[in-house]
C-alpha positions in Angstrom: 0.0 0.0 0.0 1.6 3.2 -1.0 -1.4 5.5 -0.6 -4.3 5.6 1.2 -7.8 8.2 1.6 -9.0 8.5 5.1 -12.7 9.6 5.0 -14.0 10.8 8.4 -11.1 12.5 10.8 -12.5 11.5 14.4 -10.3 9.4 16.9 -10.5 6.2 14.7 -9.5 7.9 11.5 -7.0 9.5 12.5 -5.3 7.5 14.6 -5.3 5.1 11.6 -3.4 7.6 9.6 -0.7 8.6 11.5 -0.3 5.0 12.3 -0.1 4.9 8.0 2.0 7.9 7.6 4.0 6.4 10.3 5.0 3.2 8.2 5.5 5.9 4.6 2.1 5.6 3.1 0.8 8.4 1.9 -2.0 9.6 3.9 -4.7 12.2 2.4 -7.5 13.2 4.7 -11.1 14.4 3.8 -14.1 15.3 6.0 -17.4 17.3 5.9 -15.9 19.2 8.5 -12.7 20.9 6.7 -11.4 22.4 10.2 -11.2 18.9 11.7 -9.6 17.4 8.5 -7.0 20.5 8.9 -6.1 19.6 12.7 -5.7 16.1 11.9 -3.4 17.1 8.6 -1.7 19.9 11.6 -0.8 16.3 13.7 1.0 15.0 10.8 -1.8 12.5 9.9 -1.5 13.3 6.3 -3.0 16.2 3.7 -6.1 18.0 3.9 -5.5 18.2 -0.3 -7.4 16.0 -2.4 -5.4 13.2 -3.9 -3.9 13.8 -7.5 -6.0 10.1 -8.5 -7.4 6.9 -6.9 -5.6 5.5 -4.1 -4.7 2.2 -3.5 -7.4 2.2 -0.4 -10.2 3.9 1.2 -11.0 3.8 4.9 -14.6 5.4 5.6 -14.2 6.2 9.2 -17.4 8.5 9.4 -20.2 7.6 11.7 -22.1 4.1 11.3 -25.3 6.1 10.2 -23.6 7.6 7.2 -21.4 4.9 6.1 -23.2 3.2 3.3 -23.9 7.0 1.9 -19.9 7.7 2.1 -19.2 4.6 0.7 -21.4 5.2 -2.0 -20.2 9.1 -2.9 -16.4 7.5 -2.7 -17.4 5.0 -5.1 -19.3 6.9 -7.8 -15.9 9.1 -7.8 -13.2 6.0 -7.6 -11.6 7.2 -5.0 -9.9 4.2 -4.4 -9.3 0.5 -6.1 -10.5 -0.7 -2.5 -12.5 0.8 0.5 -13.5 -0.5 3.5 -15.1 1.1 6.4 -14.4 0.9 10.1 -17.4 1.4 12.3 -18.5 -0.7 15.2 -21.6 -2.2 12.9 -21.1 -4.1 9.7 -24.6 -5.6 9.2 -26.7 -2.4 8.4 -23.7 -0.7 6.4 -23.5 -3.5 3.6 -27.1 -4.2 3.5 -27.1 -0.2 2.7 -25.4 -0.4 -0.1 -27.2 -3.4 -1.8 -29.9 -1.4 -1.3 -28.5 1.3 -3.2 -27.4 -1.1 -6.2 -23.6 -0.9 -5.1 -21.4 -3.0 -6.6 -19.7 -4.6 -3.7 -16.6 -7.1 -5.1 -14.3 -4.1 -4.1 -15.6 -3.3 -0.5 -14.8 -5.2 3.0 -16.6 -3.9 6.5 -13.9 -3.8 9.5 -13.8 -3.1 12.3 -11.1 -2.6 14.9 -11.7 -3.0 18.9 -10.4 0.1 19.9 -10.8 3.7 21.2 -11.7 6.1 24.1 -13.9 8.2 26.1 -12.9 11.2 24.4 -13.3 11.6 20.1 -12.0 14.0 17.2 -8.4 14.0 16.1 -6.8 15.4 19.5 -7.9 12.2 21.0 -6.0 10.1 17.9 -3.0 8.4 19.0 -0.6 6.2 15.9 0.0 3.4 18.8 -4.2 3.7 18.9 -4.5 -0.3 17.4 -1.3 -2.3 18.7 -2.4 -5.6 20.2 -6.1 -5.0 19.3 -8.1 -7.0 17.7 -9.2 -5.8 13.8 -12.4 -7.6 12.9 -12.6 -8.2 8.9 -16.1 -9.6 7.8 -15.2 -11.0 4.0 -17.7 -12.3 1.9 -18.0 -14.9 -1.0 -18.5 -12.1 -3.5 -15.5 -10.0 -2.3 -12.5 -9.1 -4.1 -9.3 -10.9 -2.8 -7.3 -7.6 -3.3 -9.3 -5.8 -0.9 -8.8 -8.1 1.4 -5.2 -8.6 1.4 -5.2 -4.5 1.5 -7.1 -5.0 4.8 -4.9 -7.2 6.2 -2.0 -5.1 5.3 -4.1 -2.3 6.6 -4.4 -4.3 9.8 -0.3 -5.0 9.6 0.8 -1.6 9.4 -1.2 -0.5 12.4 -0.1 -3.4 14.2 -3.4 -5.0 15.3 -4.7 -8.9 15.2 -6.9 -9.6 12.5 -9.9 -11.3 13.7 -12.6 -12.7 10.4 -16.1 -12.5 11.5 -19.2 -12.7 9.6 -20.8 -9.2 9.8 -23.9 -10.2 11.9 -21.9 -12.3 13.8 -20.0 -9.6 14.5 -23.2 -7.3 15.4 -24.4 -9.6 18.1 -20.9 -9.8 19.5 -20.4 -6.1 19.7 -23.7 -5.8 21.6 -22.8 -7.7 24.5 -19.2 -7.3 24.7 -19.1 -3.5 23.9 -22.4 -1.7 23.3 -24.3 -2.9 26.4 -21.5 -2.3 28.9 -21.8 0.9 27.5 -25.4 1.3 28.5 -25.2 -0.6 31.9 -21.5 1.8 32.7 -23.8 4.9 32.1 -27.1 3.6 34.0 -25.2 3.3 37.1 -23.3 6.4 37.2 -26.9 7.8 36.3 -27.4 6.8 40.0 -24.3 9.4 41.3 -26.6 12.1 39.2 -28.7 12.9 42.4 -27.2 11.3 45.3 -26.2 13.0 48.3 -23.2 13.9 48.7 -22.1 12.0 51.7 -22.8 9.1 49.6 -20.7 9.8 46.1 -17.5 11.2 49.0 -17.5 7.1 49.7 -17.0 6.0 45.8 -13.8 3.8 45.9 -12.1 2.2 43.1 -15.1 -0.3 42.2 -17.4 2.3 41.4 -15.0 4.1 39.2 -14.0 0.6 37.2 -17.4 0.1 36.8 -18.8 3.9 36.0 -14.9 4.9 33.7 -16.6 4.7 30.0 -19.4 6.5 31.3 -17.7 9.5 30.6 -17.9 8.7 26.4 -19.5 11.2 24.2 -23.3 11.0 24.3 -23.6 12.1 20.4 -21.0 9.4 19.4 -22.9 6.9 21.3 -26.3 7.5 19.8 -24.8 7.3 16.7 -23.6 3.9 17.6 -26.5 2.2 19.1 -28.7 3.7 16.6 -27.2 1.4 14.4 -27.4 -1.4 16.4 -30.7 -1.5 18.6 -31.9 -4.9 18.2 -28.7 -6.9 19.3 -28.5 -4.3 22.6 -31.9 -4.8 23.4 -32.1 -8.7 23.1 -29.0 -8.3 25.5 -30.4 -5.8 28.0 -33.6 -8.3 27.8 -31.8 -10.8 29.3 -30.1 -8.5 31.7 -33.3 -7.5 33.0 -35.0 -10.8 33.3 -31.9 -11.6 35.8 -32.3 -7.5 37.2 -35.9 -8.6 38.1 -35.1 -12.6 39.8 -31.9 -10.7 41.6 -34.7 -7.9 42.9 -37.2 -10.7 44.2 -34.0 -12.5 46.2 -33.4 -9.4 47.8 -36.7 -8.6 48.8 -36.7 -12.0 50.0 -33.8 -11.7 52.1 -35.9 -8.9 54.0 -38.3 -11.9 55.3 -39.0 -12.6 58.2 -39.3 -16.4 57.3 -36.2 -18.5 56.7 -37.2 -20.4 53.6 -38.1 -17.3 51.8 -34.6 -16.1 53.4 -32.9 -19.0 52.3 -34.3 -18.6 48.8 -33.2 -15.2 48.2 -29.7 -16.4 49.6 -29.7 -18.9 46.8 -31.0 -16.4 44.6 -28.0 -13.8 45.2 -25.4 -16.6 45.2 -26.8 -18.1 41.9 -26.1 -14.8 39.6 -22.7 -14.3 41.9 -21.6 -17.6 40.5 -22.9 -16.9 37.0 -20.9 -14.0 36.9 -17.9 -15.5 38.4 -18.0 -17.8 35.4 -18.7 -15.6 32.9 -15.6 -13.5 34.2 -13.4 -16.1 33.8 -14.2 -16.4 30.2 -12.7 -13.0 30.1 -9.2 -13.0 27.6 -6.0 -12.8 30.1 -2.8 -11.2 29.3 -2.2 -10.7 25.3 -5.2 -12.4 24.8 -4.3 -15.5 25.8 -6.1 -18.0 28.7 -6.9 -15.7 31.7 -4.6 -16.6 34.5 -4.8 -16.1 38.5 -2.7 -13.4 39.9 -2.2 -12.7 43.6 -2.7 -8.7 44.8 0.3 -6.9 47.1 -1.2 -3.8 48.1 1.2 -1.3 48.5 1.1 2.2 50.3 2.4 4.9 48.0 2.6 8.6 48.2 1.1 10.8 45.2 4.1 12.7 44.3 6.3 12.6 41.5 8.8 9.3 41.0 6.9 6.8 43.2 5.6 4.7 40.6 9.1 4.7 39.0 10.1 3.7 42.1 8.3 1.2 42.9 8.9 -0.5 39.7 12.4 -0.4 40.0 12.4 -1.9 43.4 10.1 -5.3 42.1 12.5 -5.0 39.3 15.9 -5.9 41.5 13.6 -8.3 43.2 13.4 -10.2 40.0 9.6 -9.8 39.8 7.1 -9.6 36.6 4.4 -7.1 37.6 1.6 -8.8 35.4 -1.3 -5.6 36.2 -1.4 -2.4 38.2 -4.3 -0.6 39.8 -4.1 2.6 41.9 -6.6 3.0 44.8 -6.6 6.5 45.7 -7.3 7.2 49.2 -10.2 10.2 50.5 -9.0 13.5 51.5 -5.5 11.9 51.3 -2.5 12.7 49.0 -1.4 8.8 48.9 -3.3 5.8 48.2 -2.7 2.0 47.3 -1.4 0.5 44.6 -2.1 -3.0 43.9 0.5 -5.2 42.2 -0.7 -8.1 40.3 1.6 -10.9 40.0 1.9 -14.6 39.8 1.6 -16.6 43.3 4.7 -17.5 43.6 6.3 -14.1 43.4 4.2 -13.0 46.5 6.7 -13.9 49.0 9.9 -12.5 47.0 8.3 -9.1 46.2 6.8 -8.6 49.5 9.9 -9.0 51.3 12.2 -6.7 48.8 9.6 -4.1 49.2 9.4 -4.0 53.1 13.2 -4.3 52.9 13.1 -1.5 50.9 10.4 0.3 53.2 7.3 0.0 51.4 4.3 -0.4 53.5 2.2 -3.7 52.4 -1.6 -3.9 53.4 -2.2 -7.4 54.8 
């Protein structure tokens, strides 16, 4: 690939061109919005100047509501010898564009399993795809050229190609992406009008739980708009278990044991169901989630502690697996917890009280 037509200069977009212009393909931007094409050219993700002739591949990046119609404008132009798109819904899209008598041999739907709560190019990062999964949903009907331009699409921003049928694909994103989405933002809904006394407690769950609540509404909208059946079978289920999880509760209220003992059973039942369903989860680089063991460690928030720290389970010969940082109330310090592998636990502790860390038993 040696030249390449981003459409659409948001986070994905543009992270997807400086990640091209990083590797020396030349990168030429367009959008609706010319000011937001011009900061993305101003981050050195390519030209805001319309290319000389078609390029070797289109990327749509635009919205999944106006997809099909970019597609289509790019097409009647030939743009490109390829284009594919790379919204979060590949169903609707294609079916589009059938609809519109498209020819489709040169087209592939993609999607990569990225991005952030914030959007538009000041968000866009060139490191935006390493070690995330790039969903390509070929077809019989499909051009081999455009997908081998995918793939080296896929290469160059050093993500893992992952082939899906584009349905497929629709009913996955729903539950692993779109309704967590939903659920994240119906719970911090909750902090909206609580007192105050209450949202001073909020500790480190509530924030893992409530962190892509902070995504852009609009974007969103745009998203699920595209999407709404999947989400809503999910949420369906959701709150079929929401309702049986309410009647345990209440139960546990009783004053009579069995009912008490059902509600227990209840509780523990969806506790258990979700314990499984966690483990299904993808570990480290993807592969076979593995058990780590927590040392909670007392840290100051001021500059060079975290380097620190690292250093010291560093001389100890220890591989810190996963970080989190609990930050404590009204407190300029907090925890952070080292994940590592159960044998390490031992080692690490005792470097890092030798070293005068304080551990939380």
């Amino acid at each position: 690939m040696r030249t390449a037509l981003v459409i659409g200069t948001g986070l994905i977009g543009t992270s997807a061109a400086l990640a091209l212009g990083a590797r020396g393909v030349q990168v030429f931007l367009e959008d609706h919005d010319q000011a937001q094409a011009l900061t993305a050219a101003a981050l050195g993700a390519g030209t805001a100047e319309a290319p000389p002739g078609p390029v070797d591949l289109a990327i749509v990046a635009v919205p999944p509501a106006h997809v099909a119609t970019a597609l289509a404008d790019a097409m009647r132009r030939g743009a490109a010898r390829a284009y594919i798109d790379v919204a979060s819904v590949k169903g609707g899209p294609r079916r589009e564009l059938e609809a519109m008598g498209r020819d489709l041999a040169g087209y592939l739907g993609t999607h990569p399993m990225a991005g952030k709560e914030r959007s538009g190019p000041l968000a866009a990062t060139a490191d935006l795809f390493e070690g995330r999964p790039w969903v390509l949903t070929p077809t019989r009907d499909g051009d081999t050229e455009v997908l081998n331009l995918a793939l080296e699409l896929v290469a160059l921003c050093r993500a893992v190609p992952v082939v899906m049928d584009a349905d497929a694909h629709d009913r996955a994103v729903a539950l692993v992406s779109h309704t967590p989405q939903l659920l994240s933002s119906l719970v911090a809904a909750r902090l909206k009008g609580a007192d105050e006394t209450a949202v001073r407690l909020c500790g480190q769950g509530i924030r893992d739980v409530t962190r892509i609540a902070a995504s852009d509404p609009a974007m969103w909208i745009d998203i699920l708009s595209a999407n709404p059946g999947p989400v809503a079978d999910v949420l369906s289920e959701i709150a079929a278990d929401l309702d049986e999880t309410v009647r345990s509760l209440r139960a546990l209220e009783s004053a009579d044991e069995d009912k008490r003992g059902s509600g227990a059973g209840g509780i523990e039942d969806v506790l258990r169901r979700g314990n499984a369903g966690r483990e299904r989860v993808p570990g480290k680089h993807g592969a076979a989630p593995a058990t780590y063991e927590i040392v909670a460690v007392y840290i100051g928030d001021q500059p060079g502690e975290l380097a620190r720290i690292f250093a010291d389970a560093g001389r100890a010969g220890v591989n810190i697996e996963d970080v989190r940082i609990e930050h404590a109330t009204g407190q300029q310090a907090g925890f952070i917890q080292l994940m590592v592998e159960p044998q390490a636990v031992p080692v690490l502790t005792a470097e890092l009280r030798e070293r005068g860390w304080s551990i939380r038993q």
